[in-house]
Biopython code that builds the backbone (N, CA, C, O; Angstrom):
import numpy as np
from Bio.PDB.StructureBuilder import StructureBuilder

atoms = [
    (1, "UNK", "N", (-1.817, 36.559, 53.868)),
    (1, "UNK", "CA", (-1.335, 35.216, 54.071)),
    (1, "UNK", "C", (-2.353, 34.480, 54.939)),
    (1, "UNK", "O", (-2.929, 34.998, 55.896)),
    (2, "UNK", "N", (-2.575, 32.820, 54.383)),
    (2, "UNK", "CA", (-3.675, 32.433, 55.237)),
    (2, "UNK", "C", (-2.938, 31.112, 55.970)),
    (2, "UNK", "O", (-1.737, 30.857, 56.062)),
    (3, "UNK", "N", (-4.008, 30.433, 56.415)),
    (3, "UNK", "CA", (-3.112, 28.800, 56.601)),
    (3, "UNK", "C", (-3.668, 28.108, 55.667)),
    (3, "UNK", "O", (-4.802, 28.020, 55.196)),
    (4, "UNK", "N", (-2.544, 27.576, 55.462)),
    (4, "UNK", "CA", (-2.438, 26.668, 54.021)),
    (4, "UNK", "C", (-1.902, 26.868, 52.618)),
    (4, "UNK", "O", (-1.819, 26.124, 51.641)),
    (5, "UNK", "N", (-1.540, 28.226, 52.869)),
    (5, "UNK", "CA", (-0.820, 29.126, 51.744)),
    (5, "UNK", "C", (0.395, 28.291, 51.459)),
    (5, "UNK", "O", (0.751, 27.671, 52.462)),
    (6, "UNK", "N", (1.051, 28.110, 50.527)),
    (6, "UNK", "CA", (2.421, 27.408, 50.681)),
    (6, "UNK", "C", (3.295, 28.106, 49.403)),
    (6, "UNK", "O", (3.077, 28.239, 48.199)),
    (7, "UNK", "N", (4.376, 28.469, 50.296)),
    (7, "UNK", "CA", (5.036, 29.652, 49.293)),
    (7, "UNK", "C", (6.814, 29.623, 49.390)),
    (7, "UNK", "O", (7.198, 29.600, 50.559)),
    (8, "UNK", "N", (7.487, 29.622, 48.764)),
    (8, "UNK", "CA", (9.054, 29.448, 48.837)),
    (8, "UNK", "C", (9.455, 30.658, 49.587)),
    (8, "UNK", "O", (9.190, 31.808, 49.237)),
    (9, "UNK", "N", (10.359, 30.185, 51.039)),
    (9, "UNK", "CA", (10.959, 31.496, 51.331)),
    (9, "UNK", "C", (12.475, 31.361, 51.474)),
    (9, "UNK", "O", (12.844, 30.419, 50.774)),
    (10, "UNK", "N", (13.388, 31.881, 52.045)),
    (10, "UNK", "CA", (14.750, 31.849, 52.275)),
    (10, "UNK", "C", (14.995, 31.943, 53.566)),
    (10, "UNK", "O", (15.017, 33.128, 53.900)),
    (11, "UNK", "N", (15.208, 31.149, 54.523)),
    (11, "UNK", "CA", (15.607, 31.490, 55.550)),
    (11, "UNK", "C", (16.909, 32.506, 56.280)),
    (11, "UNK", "O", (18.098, 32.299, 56.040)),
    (12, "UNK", "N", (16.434, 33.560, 57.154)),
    (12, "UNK", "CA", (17.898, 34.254, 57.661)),
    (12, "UNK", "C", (18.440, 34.485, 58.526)),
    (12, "UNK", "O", (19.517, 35.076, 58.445)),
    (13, "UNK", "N", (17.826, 34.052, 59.876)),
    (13, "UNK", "CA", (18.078, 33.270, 60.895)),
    (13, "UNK", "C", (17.701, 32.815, 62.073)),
    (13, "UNK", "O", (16.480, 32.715, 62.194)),
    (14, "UNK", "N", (18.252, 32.547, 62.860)),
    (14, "UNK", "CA", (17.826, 31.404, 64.218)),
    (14, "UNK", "C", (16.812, 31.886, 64.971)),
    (14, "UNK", "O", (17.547, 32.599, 65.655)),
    (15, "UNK", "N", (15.423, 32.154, 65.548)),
    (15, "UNK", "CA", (14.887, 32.193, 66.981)),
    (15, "UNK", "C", (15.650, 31.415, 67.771)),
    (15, "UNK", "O", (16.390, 30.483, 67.458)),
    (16, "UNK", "N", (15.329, 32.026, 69.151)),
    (16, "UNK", "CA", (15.770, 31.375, 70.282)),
    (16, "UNK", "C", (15.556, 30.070, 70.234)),
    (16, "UNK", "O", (16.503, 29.289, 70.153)),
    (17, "UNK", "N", (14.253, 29.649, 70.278)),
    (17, "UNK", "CA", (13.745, 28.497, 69.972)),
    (17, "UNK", "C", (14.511, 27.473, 69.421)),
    (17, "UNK", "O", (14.518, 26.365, 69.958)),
    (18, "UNK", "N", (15.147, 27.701, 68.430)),
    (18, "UNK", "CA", (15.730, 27.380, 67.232)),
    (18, "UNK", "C", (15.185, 27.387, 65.747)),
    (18, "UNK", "O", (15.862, 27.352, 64.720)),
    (19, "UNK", "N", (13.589, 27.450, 65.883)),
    (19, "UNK", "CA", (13.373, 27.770, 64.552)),
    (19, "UNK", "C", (13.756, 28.686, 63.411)),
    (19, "UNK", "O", (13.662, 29.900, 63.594)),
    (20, "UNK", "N", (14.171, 28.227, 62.274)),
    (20, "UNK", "CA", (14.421, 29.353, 60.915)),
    (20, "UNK", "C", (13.444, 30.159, 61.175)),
    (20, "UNK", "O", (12.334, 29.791, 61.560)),
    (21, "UNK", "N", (13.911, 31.719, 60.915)),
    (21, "UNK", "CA", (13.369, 32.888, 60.502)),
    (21, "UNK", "C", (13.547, 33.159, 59.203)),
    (21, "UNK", "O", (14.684, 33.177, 58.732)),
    (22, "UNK", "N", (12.141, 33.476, 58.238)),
    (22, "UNK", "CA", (12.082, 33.815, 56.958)),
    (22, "UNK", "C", (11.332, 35.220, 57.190)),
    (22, "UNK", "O", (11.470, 35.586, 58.357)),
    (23, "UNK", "N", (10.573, 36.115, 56.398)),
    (23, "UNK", "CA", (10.279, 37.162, 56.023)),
    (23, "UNK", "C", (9.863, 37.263, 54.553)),
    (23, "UNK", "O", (10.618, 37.130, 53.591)),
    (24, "UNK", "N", (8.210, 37.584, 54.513)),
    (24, "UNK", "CA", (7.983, 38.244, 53.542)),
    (24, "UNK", "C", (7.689, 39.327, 53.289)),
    (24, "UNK", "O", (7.659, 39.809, 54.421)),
    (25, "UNK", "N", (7.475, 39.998, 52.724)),
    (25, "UNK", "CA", (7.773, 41.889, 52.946)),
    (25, "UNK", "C", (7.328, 42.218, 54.094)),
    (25, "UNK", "O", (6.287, 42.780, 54.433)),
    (26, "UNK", "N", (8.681, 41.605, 54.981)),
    (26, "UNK", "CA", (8.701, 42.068, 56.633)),
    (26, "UNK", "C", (7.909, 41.249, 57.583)),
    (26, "UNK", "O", (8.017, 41.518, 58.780)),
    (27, "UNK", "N", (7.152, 40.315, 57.220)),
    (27, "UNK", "CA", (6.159, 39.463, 57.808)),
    (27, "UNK", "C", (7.002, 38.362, 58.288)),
    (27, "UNK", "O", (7.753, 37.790, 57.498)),
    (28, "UNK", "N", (6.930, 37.991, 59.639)),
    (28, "UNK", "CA", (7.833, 36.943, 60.201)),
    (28, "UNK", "C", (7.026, 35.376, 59.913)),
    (28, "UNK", "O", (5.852, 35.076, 60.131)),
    (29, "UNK", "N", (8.129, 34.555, 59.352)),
    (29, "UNK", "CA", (7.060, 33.322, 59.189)),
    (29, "UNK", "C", (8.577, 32.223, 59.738)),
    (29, "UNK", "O", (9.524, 31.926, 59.010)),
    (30, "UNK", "N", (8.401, 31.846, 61.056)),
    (30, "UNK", "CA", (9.297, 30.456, 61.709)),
    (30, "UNK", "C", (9.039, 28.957, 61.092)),
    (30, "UNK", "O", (7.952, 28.388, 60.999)),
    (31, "UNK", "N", (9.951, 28.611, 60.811)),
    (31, "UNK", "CA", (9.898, 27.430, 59.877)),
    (31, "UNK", "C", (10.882, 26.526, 60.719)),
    (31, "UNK", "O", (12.085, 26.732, 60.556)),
    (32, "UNK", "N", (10.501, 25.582, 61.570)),
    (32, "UNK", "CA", (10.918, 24.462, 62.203)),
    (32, "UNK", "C", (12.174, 23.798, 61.329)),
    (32, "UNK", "O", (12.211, 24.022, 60.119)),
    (33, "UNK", "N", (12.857, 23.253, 61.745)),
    (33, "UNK", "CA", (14.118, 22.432, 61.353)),
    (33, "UNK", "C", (14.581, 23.121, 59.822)),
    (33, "UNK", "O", (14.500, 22.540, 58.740)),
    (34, "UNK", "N", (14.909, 24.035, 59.974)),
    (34, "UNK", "CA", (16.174, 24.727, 58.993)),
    (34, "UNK", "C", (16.884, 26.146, 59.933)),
    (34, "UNK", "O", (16.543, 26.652, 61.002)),
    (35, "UNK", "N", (18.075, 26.486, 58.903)),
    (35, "UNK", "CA", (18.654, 27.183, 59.121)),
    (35, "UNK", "C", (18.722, 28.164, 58.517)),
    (35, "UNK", "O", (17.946, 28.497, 57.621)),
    (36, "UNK", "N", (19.898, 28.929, 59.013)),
    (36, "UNK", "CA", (19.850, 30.225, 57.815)),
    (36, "UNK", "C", (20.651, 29.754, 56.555)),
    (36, "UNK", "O", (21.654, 29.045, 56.463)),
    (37, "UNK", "N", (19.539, 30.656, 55.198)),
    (37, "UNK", "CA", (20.737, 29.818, 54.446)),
    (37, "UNK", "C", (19.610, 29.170, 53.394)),
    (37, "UNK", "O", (19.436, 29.429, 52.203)),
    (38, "UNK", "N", (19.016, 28.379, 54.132)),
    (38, "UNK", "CA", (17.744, 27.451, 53.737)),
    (38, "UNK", "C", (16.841, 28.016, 53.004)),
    (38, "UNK", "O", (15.953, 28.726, 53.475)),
    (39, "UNK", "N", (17.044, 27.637, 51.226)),
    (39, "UNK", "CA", (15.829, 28.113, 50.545)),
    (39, "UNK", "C", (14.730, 27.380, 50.293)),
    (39, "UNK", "O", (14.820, 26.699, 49.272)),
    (40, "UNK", "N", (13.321, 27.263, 51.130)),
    (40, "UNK", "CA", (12.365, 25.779, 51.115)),
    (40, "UNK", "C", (11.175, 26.395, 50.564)),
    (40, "UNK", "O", (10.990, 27.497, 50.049)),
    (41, "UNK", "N", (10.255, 25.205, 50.851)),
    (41, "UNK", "CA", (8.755, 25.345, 50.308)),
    (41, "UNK", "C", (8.250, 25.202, 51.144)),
    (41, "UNK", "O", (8.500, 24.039, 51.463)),
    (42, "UNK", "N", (7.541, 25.667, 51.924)),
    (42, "UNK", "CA", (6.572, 26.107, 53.486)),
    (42, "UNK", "C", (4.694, 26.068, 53.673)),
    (42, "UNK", "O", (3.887, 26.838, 53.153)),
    (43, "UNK", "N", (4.515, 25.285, 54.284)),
    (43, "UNK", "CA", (2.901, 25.567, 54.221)),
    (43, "UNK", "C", (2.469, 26.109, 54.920)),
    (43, "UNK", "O", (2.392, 25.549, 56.014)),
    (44, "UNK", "N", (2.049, 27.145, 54.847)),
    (44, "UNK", "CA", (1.434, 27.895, 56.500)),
    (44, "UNK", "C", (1.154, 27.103, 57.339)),
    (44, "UNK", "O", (1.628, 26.073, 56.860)),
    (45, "UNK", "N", (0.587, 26.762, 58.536)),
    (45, "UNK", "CA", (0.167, 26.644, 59.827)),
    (45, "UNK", "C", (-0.919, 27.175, 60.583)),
    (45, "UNK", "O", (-2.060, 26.758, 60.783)),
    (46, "UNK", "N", (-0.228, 28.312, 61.003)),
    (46, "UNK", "CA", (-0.898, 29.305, 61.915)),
    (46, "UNK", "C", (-0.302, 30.548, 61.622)),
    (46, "UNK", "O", (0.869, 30.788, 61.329)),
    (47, "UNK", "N", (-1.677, 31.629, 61.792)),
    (47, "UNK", "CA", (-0.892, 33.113, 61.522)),
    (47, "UNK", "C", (-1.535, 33.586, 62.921)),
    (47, "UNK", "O", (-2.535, 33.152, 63.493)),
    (48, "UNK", "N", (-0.791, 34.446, 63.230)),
    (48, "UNK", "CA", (-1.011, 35.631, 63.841)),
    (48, "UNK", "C", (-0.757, 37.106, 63.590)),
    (48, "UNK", "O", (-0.226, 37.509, 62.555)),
    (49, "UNK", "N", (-1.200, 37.979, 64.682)),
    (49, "UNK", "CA", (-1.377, 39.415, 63.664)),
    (49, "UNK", "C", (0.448, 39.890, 63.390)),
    (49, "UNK", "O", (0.666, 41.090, 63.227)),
    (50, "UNK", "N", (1.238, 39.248, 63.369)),
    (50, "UNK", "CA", (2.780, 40.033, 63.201)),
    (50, "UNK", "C", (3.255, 38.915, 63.016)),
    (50, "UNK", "O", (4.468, 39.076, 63.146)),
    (51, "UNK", "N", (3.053, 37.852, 62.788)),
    (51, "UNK", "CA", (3.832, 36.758, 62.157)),
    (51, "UNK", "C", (2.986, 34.932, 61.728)),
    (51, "UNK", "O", (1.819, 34.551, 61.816)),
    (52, "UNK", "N", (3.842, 34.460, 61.425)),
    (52, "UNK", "CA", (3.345, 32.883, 60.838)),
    (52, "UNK", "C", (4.130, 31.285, 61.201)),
    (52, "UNK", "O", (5.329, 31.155, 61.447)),
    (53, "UNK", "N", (3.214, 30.279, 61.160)),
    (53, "UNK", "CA", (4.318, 29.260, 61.467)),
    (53, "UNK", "C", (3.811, 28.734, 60.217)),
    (53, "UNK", "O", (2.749, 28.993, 59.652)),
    (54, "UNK", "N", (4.844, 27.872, 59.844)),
    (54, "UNK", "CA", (5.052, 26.987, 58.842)),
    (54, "UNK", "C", (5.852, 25.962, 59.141)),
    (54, "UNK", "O", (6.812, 25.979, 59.911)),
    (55, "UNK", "N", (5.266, 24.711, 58.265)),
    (55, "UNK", "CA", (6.488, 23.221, 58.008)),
    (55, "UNK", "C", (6.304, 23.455, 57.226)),
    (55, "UNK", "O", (5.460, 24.177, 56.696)),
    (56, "UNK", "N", (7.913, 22.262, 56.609)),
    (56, "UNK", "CA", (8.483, 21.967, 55.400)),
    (56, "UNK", "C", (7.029, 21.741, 54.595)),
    (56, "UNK", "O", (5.993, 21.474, 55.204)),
    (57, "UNK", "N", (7.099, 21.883, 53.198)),
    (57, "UNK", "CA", (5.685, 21.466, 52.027)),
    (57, "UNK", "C", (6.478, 20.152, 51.628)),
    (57, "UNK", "O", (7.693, 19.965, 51.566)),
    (58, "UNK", "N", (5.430, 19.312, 51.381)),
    (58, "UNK", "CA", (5.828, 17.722, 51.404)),
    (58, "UNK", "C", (6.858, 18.107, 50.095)),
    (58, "UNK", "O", (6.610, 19.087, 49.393)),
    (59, "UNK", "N", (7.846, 17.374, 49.884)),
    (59, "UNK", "CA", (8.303, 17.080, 48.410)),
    (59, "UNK", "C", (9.960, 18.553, 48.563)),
    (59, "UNK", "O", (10.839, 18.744, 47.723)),
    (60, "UNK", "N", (9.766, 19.292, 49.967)),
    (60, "UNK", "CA", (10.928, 19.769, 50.000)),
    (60, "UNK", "C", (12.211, 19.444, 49.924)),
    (60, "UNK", "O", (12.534, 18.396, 50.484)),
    (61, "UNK", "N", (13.337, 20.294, 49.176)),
    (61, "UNK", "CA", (14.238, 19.630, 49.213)),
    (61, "UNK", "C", (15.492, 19.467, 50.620)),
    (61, "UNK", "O", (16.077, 20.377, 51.207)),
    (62, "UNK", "N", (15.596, 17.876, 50.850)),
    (62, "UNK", "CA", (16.165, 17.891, 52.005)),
    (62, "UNK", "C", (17.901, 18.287, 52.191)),
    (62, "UNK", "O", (18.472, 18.321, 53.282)),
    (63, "UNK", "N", (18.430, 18.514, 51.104)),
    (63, "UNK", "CA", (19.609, 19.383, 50.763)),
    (63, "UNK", "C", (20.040, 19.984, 51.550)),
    (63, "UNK", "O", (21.086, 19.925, 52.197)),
    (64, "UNK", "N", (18.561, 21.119, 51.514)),
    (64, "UNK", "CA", (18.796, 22.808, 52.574)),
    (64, "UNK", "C", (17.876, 22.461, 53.638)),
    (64, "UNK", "O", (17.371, 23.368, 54.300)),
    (65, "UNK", "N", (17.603, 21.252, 53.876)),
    (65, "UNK", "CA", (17.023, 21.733, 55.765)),
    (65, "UNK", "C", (18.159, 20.958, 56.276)),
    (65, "UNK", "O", (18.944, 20.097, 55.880)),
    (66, "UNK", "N", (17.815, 21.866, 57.677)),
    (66, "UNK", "CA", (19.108, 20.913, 58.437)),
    (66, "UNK", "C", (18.251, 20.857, 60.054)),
    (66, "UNK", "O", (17.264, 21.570, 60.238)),
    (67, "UNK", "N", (18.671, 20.122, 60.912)),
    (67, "UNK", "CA", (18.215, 19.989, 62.111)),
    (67, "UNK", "C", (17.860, 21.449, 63.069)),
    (67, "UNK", "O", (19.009, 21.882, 63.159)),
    (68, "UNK", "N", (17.168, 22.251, 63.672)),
    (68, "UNK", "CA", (17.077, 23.000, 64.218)),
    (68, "UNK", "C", (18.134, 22.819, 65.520)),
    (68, "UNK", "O", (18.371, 21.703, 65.983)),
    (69, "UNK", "N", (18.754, 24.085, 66.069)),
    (69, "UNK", "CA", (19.393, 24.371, 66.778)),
    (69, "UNK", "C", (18.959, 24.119, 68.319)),
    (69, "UNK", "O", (17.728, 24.120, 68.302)),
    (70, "UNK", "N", (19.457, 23.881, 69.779)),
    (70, "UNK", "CA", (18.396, 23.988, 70.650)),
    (70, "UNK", "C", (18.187, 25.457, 71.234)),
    (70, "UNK", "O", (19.086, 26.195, 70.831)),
    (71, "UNK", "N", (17.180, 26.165, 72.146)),
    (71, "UNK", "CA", (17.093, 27.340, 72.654)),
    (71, "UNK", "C", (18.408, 27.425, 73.224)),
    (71, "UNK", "O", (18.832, 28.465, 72.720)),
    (72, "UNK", "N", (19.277, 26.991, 73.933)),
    (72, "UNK", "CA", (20.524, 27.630, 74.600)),
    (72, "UNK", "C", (21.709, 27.838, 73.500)),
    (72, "UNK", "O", (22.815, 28.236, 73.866)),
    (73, "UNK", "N", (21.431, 27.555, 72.165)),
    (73, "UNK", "CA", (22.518, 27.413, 71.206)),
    (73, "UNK", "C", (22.418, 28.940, 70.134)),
    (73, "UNK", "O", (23.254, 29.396, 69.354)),
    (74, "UNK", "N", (20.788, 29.524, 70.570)),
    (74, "UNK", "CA", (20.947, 30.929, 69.930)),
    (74, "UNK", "C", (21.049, 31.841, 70.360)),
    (74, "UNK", "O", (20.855, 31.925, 71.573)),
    (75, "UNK", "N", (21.474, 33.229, 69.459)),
    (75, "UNK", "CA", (22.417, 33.909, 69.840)),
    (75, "UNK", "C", (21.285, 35.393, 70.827)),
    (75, "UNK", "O", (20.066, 35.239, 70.752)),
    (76, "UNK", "N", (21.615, 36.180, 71.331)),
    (76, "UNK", "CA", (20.724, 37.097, 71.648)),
    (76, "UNK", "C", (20.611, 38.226, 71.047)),
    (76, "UNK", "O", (21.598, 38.824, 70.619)),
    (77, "UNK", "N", (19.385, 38.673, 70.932)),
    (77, "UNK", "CA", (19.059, 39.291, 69.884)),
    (77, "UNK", "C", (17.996, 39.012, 69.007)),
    (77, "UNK", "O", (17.355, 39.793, 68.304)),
    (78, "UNK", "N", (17.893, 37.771, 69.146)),
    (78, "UNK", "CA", (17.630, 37.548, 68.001)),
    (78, "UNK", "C", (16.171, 36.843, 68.157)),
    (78, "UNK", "O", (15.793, 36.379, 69.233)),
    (79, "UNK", "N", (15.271, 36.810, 66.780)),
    (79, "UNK", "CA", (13.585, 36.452, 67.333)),
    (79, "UNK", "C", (13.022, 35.925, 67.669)),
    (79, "UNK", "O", (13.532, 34.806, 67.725)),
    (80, "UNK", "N", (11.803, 35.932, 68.137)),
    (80, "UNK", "CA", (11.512, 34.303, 69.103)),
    (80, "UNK", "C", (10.152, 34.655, 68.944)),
    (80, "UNK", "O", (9.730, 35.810, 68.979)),
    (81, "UNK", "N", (9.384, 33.502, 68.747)),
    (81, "UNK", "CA", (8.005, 33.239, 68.600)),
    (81, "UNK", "C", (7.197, 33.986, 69.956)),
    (81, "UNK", "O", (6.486, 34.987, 69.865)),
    (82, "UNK", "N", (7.443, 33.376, 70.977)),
    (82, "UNK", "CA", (7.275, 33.749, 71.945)),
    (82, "UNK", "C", (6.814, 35.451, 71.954)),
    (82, "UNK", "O", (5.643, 35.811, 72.082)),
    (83, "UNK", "N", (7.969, 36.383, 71.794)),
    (83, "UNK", "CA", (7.987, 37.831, 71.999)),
    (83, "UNK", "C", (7.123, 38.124, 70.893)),
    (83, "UNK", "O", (6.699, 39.280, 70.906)),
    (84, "UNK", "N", (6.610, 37.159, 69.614)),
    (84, "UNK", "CA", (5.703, 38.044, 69.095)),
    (84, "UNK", "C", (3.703, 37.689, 69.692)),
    (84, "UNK", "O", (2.751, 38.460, 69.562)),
    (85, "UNK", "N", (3.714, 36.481, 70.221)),
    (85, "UNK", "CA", (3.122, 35.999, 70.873)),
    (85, "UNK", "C", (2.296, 37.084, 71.938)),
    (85, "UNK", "O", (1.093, 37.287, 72.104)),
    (86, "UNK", "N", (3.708, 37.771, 72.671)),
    (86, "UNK", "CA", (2.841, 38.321, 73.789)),
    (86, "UNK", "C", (2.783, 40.004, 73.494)),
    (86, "UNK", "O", (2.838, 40.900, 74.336)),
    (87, "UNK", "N", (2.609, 40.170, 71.502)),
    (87, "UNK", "CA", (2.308, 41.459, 71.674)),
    (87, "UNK", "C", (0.725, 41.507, 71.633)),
    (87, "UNK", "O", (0.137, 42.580, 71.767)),
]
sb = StructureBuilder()
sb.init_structure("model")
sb.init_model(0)
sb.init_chain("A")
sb.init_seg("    ")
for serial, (resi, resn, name, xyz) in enumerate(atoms, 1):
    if name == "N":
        sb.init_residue(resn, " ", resi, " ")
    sb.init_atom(name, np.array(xyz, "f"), 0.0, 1.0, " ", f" {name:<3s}", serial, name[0])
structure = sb.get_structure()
């Protein structure tokens, strides 16, 4: 996966942050303003060695995004840009 790749994923759920969590065979890619649930079209960003950021790909459908959550609204447990950041 590079930046600029742009590829359909499914979102399955929240970072702390609030960004959507997607996965491609196991590869974490955070996708700003959706939820779980959310099946979109994503353009890479930025990669790093254990995961990816992505926005919406122009022409997504606005159906399935929905506003991102704020950091105090997710649950624990659960992934965060951050923790892959400081491996």
């Amino acid at each position: 996966m590079k930046v600029g790749d742009v590829v359909d994923v499914e979102v399955t759920e929240v970072s702390k942050r609030g960004d959507g969590v997607a996965k491609i065979r196991g590869f974490i890619i955070f996708v700003p303003n959706t939820k779980p649930g959310d099946k979109v079209k994503v353009k890479i960003t930025r990669v790093g060695p254990s995961f990816a950021v992505a926005e919406l790909a122009t022409g997504a459908g606005e159906s399935t995004q929905a506003a991102s959550t704020s950091q105090e609204e997710a649950q624990p447990g659960e992934s965060t840009q951050e923790e892959f950041e400081e491996e």
